[in-house]
KETOR-705584 format. One record per atom (N, C-alpha, C): x, y, z. Coordinates in steps of 0.02 Angstrom, whole numbers, padded with zeros to 5 digits, always signed. Layout:
! KETOR-705584
XYZ;...
! end
This chain:
! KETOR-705584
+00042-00060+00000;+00000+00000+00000;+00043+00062+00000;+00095+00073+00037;+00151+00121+00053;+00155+00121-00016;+00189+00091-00066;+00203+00092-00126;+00166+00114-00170;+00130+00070-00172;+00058+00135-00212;+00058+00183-00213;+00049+00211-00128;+00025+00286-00139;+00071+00330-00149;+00149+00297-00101;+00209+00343-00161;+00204+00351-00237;+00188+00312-00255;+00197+00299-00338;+00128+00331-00364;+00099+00334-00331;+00008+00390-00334;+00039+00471-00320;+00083+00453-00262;+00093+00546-00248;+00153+00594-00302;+00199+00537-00321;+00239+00533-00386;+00208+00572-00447;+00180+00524-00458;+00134+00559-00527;+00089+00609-00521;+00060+00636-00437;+00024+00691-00448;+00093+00759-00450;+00129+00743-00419;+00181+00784-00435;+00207+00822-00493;+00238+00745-00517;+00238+00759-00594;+00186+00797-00624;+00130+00786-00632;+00067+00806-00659;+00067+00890-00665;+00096+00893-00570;+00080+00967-00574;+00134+01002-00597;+00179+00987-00581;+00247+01024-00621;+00240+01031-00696;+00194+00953-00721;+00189+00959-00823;+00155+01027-00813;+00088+01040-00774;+00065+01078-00786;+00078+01150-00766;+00100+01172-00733;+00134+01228-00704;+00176+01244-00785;+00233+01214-00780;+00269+01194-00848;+00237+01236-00908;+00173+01203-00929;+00132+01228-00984;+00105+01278-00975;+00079+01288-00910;+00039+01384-00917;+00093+01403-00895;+00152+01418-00884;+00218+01471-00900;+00219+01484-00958;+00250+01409-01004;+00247+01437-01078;+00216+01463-01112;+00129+01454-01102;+00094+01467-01133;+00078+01548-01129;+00086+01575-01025;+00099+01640-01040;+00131+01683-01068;+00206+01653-01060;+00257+01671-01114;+00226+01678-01182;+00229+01628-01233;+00210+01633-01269;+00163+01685-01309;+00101+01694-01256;+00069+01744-01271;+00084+01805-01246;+00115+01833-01215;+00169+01884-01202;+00215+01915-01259;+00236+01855-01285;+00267+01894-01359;+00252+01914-01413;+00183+01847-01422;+00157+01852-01469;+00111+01948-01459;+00113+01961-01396;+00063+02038-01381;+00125+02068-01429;+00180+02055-01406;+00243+02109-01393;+00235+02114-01475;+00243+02067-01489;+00288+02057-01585;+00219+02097-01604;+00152+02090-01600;+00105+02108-01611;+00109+02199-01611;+00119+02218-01537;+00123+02295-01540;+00185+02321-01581;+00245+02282-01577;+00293+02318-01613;+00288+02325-01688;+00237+02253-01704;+00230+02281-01772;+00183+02345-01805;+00134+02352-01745;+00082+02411-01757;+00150+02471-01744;+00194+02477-01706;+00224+02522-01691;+00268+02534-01748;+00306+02478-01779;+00344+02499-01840;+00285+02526-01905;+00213+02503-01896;+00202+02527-01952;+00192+02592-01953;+00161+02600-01882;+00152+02682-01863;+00212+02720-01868;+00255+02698-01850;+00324+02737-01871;+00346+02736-01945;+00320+02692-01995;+00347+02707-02047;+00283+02739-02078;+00221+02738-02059;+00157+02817-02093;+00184+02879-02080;+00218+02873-02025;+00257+02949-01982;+00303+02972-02042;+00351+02921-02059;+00395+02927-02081;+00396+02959-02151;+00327+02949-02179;+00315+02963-02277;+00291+03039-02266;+00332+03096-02293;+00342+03143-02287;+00305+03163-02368;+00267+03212-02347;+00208+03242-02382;+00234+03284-02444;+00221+03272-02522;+00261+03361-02550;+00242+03399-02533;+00293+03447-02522;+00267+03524-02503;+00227+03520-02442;+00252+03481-02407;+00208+03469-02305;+00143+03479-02316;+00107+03457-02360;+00026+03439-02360;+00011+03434-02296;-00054+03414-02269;-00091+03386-02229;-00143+03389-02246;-00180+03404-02284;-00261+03399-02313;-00244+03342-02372;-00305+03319-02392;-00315+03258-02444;-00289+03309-02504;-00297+03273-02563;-00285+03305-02634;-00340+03337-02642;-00400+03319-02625;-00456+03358-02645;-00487+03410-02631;-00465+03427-02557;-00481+03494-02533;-00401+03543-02556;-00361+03497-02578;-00302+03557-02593;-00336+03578-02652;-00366+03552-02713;-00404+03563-02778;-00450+03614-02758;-00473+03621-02713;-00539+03663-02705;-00584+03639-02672;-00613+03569-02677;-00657+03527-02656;-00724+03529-02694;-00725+03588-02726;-00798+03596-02784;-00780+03558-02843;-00843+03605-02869;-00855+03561-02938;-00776+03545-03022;-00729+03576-02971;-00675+03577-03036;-00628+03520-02987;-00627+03519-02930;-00583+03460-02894;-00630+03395-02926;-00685+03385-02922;-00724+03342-02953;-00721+03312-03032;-00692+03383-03075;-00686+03365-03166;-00615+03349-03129;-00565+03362-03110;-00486+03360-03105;-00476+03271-03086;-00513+03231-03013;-00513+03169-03010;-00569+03131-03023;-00589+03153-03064;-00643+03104-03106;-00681+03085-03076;-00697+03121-03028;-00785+03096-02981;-00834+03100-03034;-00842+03131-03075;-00890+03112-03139;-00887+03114-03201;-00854+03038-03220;-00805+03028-03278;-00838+03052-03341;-00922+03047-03351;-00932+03087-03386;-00914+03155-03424;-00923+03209-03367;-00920+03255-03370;-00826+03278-03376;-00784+03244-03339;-00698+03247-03356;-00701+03216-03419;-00723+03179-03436;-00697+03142-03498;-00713+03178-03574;-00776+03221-03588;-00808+03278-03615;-00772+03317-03620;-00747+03365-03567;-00697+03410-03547;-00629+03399-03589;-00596+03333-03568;-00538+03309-03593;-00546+03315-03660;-00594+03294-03694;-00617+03272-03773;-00629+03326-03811;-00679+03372-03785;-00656+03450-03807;-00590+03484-03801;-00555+03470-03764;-00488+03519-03760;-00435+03480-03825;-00437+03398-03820;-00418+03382-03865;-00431+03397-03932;-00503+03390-03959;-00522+03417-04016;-00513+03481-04033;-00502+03539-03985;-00474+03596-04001;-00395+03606-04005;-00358+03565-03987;-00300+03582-04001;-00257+03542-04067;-00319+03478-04067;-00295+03435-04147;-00326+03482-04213;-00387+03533-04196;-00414+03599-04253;-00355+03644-04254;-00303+03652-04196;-00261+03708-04223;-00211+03681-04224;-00169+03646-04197;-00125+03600-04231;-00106+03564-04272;-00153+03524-04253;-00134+03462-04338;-00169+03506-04403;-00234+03516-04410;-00269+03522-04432;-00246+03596-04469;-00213+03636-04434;-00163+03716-04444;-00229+03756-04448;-00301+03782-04417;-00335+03834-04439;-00317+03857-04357;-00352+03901-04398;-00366+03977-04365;-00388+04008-04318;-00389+04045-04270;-00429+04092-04199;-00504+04109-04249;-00467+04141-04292;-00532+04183-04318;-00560+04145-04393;-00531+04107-04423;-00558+04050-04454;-00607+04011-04425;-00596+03992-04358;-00647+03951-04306;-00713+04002-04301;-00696+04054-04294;-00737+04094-04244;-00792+04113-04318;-00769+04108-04369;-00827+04146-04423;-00856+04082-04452;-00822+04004-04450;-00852+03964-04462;-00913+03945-04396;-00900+03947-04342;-00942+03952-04293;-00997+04010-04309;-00981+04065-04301;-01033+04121-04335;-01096+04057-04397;-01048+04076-04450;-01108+04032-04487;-01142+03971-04494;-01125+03952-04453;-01152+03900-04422;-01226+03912-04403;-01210+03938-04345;-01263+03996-04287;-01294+04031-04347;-01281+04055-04397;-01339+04094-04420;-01364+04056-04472;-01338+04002-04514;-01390+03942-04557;-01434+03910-04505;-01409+03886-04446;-01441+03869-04409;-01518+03907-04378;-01517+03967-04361;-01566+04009-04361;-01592+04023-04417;-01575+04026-04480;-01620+04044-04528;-01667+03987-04541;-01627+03918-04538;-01674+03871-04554;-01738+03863-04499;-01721+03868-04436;-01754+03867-04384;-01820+03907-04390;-01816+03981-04418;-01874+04024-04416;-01902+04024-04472;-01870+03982-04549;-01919+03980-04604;-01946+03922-04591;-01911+03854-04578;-01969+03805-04557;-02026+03805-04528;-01998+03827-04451;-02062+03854-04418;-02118+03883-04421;-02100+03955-04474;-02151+03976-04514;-02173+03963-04570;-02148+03893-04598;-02166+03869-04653;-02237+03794-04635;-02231+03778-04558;-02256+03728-04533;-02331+03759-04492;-02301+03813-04469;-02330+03835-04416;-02386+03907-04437;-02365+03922-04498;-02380+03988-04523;-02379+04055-04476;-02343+04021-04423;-02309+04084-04381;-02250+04079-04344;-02224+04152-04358;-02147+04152-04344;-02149+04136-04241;-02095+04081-04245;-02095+04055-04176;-02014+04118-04149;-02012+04105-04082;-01944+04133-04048;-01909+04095-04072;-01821+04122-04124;-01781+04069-04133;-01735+04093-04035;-01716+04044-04029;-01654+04052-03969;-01605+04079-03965;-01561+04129-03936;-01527+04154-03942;-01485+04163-03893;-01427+04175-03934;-01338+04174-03866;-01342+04235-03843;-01334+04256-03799;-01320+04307-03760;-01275+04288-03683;-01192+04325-03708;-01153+04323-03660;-01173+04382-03586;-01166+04365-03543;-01167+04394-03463;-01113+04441-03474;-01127+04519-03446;-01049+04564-03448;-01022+04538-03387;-01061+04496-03352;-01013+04499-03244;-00953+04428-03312;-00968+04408-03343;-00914+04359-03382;-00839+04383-03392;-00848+04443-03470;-00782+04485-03463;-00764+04518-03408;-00810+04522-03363;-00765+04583-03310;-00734+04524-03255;-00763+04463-03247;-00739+04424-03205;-00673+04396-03246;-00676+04390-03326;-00592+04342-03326;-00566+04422-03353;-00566+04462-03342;-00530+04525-03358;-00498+04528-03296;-00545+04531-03234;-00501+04576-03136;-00452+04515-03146;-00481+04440-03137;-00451+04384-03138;-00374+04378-03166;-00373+04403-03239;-00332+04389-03264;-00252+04450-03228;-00294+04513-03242;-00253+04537-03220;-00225+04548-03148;-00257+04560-03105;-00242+04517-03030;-00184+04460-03040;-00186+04420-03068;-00136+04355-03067;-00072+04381-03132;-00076+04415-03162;-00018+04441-03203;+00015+04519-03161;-00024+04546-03116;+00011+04609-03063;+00054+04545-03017;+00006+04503-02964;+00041+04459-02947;+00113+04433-02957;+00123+04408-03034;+00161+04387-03059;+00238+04448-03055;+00223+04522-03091;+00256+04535-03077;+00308+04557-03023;+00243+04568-02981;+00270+04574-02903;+00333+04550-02888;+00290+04475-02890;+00337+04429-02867;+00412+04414-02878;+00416+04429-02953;+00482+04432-02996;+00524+04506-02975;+00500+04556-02967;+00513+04602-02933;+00554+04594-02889;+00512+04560-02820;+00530+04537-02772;+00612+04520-02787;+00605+04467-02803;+00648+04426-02799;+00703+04450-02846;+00706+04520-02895;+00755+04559-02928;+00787+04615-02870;+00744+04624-02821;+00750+04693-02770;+00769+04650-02710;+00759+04592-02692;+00771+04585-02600;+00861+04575-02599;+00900+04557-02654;+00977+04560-02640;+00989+04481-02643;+00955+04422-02636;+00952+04346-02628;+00996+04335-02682;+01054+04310-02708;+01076+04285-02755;+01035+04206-02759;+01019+04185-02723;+01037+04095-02725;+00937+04105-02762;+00894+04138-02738;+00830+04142-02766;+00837+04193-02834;+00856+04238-02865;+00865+04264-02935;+00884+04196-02971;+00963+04190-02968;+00974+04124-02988;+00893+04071-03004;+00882+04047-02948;+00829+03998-02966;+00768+04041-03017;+00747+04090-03019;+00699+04134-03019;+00714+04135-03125;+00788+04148-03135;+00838+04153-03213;+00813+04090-03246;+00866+04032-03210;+00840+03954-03227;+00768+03934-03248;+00714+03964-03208;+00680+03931-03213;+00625+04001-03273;+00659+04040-03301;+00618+04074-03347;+00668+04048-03399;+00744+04028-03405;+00756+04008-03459;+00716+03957-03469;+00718+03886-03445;+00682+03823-03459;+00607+03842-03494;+00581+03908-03461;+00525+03892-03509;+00542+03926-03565;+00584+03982-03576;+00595+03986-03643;+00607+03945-03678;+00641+03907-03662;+00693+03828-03693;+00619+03787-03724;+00559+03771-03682;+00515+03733-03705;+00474+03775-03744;+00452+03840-03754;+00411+03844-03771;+00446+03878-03850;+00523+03859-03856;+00570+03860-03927;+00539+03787-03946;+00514+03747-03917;+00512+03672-03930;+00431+03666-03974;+00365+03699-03949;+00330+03695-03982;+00263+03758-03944;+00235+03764-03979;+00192+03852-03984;+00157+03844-03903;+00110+03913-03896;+00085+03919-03845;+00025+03886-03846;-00002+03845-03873;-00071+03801-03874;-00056+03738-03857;+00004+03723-03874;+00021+03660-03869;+00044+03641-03782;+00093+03695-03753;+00105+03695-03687;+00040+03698-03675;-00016+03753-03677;-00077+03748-03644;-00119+03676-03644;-00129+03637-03712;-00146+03551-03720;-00121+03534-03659;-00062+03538-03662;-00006+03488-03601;-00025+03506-03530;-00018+03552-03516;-00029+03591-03457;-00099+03546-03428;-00160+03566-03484;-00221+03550-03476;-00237+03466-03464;-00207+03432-03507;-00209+03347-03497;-00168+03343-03429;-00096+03370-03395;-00068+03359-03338;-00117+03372-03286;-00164+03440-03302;-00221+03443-03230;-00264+03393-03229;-00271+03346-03282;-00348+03311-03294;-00309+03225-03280;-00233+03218-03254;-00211+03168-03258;-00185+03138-03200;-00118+03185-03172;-00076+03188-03127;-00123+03190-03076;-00171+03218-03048;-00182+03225-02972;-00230+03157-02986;-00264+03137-03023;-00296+03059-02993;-00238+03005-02983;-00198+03018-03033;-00139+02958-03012;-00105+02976-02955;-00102+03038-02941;-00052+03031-02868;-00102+03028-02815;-00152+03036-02816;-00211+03004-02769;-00218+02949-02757;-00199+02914-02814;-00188+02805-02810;-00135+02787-02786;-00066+02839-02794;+00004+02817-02777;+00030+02868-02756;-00016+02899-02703;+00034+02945-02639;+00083+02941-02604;+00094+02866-02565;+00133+02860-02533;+00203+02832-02566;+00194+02810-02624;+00249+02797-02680;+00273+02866-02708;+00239+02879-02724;+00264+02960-02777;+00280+03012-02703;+00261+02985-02661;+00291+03038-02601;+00369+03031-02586;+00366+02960-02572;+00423+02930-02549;+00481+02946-02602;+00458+02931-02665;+00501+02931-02729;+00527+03029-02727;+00480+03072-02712;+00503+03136-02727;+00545+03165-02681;+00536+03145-02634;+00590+03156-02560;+00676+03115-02563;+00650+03057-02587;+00706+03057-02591;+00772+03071-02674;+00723+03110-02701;+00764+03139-02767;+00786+03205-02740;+00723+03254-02680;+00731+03291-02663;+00806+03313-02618;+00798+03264-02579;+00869+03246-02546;+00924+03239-02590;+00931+03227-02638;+00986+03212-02702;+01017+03276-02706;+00945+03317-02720;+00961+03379-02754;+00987+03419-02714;+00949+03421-02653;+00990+03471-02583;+01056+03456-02587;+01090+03385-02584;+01157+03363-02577;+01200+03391-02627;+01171+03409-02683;+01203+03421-02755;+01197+03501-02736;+01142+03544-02711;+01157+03612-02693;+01206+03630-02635;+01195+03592-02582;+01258+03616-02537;+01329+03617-02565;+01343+03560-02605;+01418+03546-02633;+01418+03627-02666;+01363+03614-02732;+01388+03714-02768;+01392+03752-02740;+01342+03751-02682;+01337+03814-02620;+01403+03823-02598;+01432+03755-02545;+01485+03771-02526;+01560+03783-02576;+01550+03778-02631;+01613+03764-02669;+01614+03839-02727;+01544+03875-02731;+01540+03909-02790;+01505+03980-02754;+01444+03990-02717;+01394+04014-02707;+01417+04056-02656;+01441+04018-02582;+01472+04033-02549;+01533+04078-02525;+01568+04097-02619;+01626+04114-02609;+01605+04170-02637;+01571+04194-02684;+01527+04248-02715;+01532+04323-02653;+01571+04374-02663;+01534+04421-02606;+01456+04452-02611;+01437+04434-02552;+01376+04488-02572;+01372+04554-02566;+01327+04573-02581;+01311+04672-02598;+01312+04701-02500;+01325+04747-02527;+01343+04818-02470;+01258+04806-02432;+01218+04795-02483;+01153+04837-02474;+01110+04797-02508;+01041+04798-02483;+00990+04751-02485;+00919+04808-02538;+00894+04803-02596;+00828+04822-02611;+00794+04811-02575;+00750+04857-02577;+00670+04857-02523;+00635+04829-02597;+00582+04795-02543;+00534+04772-02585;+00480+04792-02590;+00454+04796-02655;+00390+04823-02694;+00334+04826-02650;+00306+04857-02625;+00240+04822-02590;+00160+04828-02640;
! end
């Protein structure tokens, strides 16, 4: 009997130690599995931290657009209506490009258009009807010209200002950029006329912001670090070229 119950108290022993044994590991276990768990929420959160915005955004693409009805033609919330848009601008720039007519070639073939069109309109009518009906008629709004007239010029005073600016504050390292970047567009627009940059211009608004809306965090990542290239490539000229340059006695006041 002694034997037995040694050999009974044996195995409850054992038993409890297997089991002790197993809920350690098993707390363990799930202990790391928390750990590996948060660190990976933590590396991902550290690498969302990490994707650095162009130009330090913080609003979506669509309220940077405006959020109305032209952020809407720009990412194709109503492909209809962008795709129309697109199709007209194209067809007007394959009429003066490929096609070689005219501002005012367009504009008098349009005219007669509009007026065969109305003639036929009010002899039928009164040929059906034996009385002359209202034909329809265009009539432009003056708040139209006076709105892209302030518009236009507002953003061309603007313009000069700005160039101003940046001829009067004394900055070598911003003139410089300010030179560069009016040669380049001379350089392109030696390359092909002013309708054609405008086509381009116009397909880049109707293109670029839905695709970088699909591939933000790629085209982010990708521009930062070209950006960084370029800083590295300006400090070297800075320090080797820019740097050594004296500057002026005296600073321009700026335009106000």
């Amino acid at each position: 009997m002694k034997v037995c119950m040694r050999t009974m108290s044996e195995k409850m022993i054992a038993e409890d130690l297997f089991n002790n044994i197993s809920e350690v590991l098993a707390e363990h276990g799930q202990k790391g599995k928390s750990v590996s768990f948060f660190g990976e929420d933590n590396k991902a959160s550290s690498v969302a931290g990490q994707i650095n915005r162009i130009f330090g955004r913080q609003k979506p693409v669509y309220n940077l657009l405006g959020g109305g009805k032209s952020a809407d033609v720009l990412l194709w919330r109503n492909k209809k209506i962008s795709a129309s848009v697109l199709t007209g601008a194209t067809i007007i720039w394959v009429l003066f490009e490929w096609l070689n007519y005219h501002f005012l070639t367009l504009v008098c073939f349009a005219l007669v258009l509009g007026m065969l069109a109305q003639f036929i309109w009010t002899n039928v009518s009164g040929f059906l009807n034996r009385s002359s009906s209202n034909v329809p008629r265009l009539v432009l709004p003056k708040e139209l010209f006076v709105n892209i007239a302030v518009t236009f010029g507002a953003e061309v005073n603007r313009a000069l200002c700005y160039l101003q600016d940046i001829a009067c504050e004394g900055n070598l390292k911003h003139f410089l950029v300010a030179v560069v970047s009016l040669w380049v567009g001379a350089v392109i627009s030696s390359w092909c006329n002013f309708i054609t940059v405008l086509y381009v211009g116009f397909v880049a608004a109707h293109t670029l912001p839905i695709l970088y809306e699909k591939y933000e965090d790629e085209v982010d990542t990708f521009a930062y670090k070209v950006f960084d290239q370029l800083c590295g490539h300006y400090r070297k000229f800075d320090s080797s070229v820019l740097s050594k340059i004296p500057k002026g006695a005296f600073k321009g006041k700026k335009y106000e």
